[in-house]
C-alpha positions in Angstrom: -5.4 -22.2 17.9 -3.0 -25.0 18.6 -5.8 -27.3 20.0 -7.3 -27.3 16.2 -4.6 -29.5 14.8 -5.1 -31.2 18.3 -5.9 -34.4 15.8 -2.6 -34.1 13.4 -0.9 -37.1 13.6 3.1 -36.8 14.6 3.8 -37.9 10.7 1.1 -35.1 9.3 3.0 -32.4 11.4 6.2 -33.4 10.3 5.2 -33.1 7.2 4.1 -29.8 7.5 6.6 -28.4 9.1 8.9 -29.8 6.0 6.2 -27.5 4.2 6.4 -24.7 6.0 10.5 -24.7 6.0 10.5 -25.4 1.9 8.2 -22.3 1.9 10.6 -20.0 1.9 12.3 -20.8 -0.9 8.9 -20.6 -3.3 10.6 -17.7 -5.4 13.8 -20.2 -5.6 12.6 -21.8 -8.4 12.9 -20.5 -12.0 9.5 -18.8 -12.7 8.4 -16.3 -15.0 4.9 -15.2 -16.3 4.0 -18.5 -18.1 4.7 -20.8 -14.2 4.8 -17.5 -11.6 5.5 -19.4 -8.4 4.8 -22.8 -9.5 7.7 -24.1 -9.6 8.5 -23.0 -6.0 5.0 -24.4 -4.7 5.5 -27.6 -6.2 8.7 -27.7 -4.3 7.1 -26.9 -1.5 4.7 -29.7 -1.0 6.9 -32.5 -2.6 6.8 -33.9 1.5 2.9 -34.2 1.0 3.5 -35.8 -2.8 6.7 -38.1 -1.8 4.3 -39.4 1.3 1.3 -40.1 -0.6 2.3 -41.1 -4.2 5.5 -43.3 -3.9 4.8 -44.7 -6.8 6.8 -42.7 -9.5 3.9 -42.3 -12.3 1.8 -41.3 -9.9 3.9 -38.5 -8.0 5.1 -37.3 -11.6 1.4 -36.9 -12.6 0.8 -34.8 -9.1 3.6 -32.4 -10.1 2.3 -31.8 -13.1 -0.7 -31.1 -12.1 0.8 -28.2 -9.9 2.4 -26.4 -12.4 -0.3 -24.1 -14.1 0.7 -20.4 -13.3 0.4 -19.8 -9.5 1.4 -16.4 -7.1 0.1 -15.9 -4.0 1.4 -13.4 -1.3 4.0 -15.7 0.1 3.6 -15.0 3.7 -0.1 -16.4 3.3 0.7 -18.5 0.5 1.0 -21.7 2.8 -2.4 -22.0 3.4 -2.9 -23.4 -0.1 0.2 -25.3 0.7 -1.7 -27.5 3.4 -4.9 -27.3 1.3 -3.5 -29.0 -1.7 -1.4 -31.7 0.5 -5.2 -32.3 2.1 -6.7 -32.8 -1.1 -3.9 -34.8 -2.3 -4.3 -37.2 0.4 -8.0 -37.6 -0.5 -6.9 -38.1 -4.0 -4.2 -40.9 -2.6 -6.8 -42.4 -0.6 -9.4 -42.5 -3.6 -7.6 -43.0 -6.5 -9.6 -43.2 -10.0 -13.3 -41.9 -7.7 -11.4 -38.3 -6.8 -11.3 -35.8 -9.7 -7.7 -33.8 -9.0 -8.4 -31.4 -11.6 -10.4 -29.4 -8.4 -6.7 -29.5 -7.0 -5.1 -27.1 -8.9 -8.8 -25.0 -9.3 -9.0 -24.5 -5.9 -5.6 -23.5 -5.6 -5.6 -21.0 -8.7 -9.4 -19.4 -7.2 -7.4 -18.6 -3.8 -4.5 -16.4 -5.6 -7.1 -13.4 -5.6 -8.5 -13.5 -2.3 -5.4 -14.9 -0.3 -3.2 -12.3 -1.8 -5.8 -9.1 -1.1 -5.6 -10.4 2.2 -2.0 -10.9 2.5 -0.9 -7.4 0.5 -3.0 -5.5 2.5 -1.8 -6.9 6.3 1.4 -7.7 5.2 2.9 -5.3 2.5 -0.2 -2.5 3.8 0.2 -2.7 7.5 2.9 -4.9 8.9 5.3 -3.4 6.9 4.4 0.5 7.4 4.8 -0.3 10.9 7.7 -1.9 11.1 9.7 0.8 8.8 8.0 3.7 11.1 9.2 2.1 14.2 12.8 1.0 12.4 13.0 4.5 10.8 12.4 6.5 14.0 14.9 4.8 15.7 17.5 4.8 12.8 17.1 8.9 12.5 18.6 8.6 15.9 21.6 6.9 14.6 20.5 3.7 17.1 21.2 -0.2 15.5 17.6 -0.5 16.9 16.6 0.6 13.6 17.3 -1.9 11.4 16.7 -4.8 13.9 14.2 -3.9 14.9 12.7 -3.5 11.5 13.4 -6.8 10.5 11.8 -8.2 13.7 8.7 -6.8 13.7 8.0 -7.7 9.6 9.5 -11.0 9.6 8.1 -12.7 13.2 4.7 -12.1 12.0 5.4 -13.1 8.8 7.0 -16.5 10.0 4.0 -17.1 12.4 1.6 -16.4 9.5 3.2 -18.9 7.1 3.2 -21.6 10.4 0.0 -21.6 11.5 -1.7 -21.1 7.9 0.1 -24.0 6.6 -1.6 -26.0 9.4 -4.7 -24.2 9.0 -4.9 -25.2 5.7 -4.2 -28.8 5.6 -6.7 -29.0 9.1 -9.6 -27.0 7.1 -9.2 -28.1 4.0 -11.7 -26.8 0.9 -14.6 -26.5 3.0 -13.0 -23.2 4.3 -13.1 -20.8 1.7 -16.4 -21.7 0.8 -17.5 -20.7 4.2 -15.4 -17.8 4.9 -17.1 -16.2 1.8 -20.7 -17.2 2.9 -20.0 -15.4 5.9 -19.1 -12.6 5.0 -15.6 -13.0 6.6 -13.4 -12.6 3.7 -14.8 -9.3 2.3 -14.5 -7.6 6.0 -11.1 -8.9 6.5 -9.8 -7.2 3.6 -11.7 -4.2 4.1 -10.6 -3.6 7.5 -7.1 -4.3 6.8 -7.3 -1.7 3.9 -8.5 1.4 5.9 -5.5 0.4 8.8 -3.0 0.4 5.7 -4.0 3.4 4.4 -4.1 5.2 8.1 -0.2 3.7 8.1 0.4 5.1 4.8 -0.8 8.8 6.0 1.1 8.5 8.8 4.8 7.8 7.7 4.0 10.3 4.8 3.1 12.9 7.9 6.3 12.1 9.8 9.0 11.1 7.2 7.9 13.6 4.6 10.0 17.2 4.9 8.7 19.8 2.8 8.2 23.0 4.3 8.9 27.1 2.5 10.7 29.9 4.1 8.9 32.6 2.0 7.6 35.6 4.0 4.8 37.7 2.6 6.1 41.7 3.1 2.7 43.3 4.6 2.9 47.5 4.6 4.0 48.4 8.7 3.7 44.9 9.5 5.2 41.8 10.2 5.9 39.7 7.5 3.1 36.5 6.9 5.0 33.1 6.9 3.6 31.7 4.2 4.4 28.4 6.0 2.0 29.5 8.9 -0.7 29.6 6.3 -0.1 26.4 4.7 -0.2 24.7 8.4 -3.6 26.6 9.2 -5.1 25.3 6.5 -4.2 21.9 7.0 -1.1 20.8 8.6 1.2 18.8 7.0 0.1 20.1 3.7 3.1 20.4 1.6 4.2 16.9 2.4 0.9 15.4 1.8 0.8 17.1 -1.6 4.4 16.2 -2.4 3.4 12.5 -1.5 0.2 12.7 -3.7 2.4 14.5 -6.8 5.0 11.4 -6.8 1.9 8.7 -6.3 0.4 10.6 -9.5 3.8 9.9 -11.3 4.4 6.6 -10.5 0.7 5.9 -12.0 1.4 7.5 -15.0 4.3 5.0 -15.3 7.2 7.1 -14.5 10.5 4.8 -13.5 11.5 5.3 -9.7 14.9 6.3 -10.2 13.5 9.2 -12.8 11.4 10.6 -10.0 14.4 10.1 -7.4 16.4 12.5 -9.8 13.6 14.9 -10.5 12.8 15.1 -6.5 16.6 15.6 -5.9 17.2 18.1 -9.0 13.9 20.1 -7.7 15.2 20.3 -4.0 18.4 21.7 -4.7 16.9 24.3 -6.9 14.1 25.8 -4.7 16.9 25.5 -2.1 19.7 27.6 -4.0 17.1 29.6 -4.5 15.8 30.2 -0.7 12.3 29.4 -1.5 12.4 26.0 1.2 
């Protein structure tokens, strides 16, 4: 990938890479639901405005112009960092024959897509992964856990912002256009969906305990675990539908901490009462 920016210029990839750094801080900035993320993004390219508008007026007016509501998954985020300093720079170079309003368009019409994309590998996939690995060695008691928890999320998160920021500024609005023409997009997402789910059913399998120790008395018989039953019919089926019960809840609006305290008050009861 590295010989696409082959044609940066040593002053365009420092300025990225003060992009990329000031990325981090894009929930710094005071937000809320009238600016979102604004605040932070404007931040974030003020390299790409301070090189291209020096004139005052000018660079006010771009900073302006990039604080309409914006929130985009912030490990993909800086790809419309590097598009906007690439149209700014078109604007720079064509002052009064550019129309900037596109600027802050473009930027606003890639919060959907760039964030279905970035939710689902990032918060769908990444993440399940690096909290099954992390919490597999943690139930061990091994300091693994954590490290390596925060490893395997944030490196791929780090590289993502890097290279998109570049990718971004490189491509510039031609991209999206032909991503979606292609069909690239829509795949994308749906194949990072279905691996996010698969992640999801799998920590639920391996994290989730929920089993019964109720026997079923049969006349000059053993007893039928009523466990057993549960497993032959599908195994893992009292965790899956202890998952699905608290995913139900949490739709229906119930607060976390309520369901924490329900879950907990639940447990000790079947418990005291040697039903799990």
């Amino acid at each position: 990938m590295s010989k696409m920016f082959d044609n940066l210029s040593p002053e365009d990839r420092k300025m990225l890479n003060r992009i990329y750094w000031r990325s981090f801080m894009v929930f710094a900035g005071p937000a809320g639901t009238a600016y979102g993320q604004s605040p932070g993004f404007t931040n974030s390219i003020m390299p790409a405005l301070e090189r291209y508008y020096p004139e005052k007026e000018k660079r006010a007016e771009a900073m302006v112009r990039h604080m309409p509501r914006y929130n985009i998954t912030q490990n993909v985020g800086t790809f419309a960092m590097g598009l906007a300093a690439a149209m700014e720079k078109q604007n720079a170079e064509h002052y009064g024959e550019y129309d900037p309003s596109g600027i802050p368009a473009i930027r606003t019409s890639l919060m959907g897509p760039m964030s279905g994309i970035g939710d689902a590998i990032y918060w769908g996939i990444v993440r399940c992964i690096a909290a099954g690995v992390g919490i597999g060695f943690a139930a061990n008691g091994s300091i693994l856990g954590p490290i390596l928890f925060l490893l395997i999320y944030n490196i791929p998160g780090m590289l993502g912002r890097y290279y998109l920021t570049y990718l971004g500024f490189s491509m510039g609005e031609n991209f999206i256009k032909e991503a979606y023409e292609s069909g690239m997009i829509t795949l994308l997402t749906k194949c990072a969906g279905i691996i996010g789910l698969m992640m999801v059913g799998y920590m639920a399998a391996s994290n989730v305990t929920f089993s019964t120790i109720l026997m079923i008395p049969v006349t000059n018989a053993e007893p039928v675990s009523l466990q057993a039953q549960f497993d032959s019919i599908l195994l893992g089926l009292l965790p899956l539908s202890l998952t699905l019960l608290c995913y139900y809840l949490m739709k229906k609006n119930w607060n976390p901490n309520k369901l924490l305290v329900l879950l907990m008050v639940v447990g000790m009861l079947l418990g005291a009462l040697g039903i799990c």
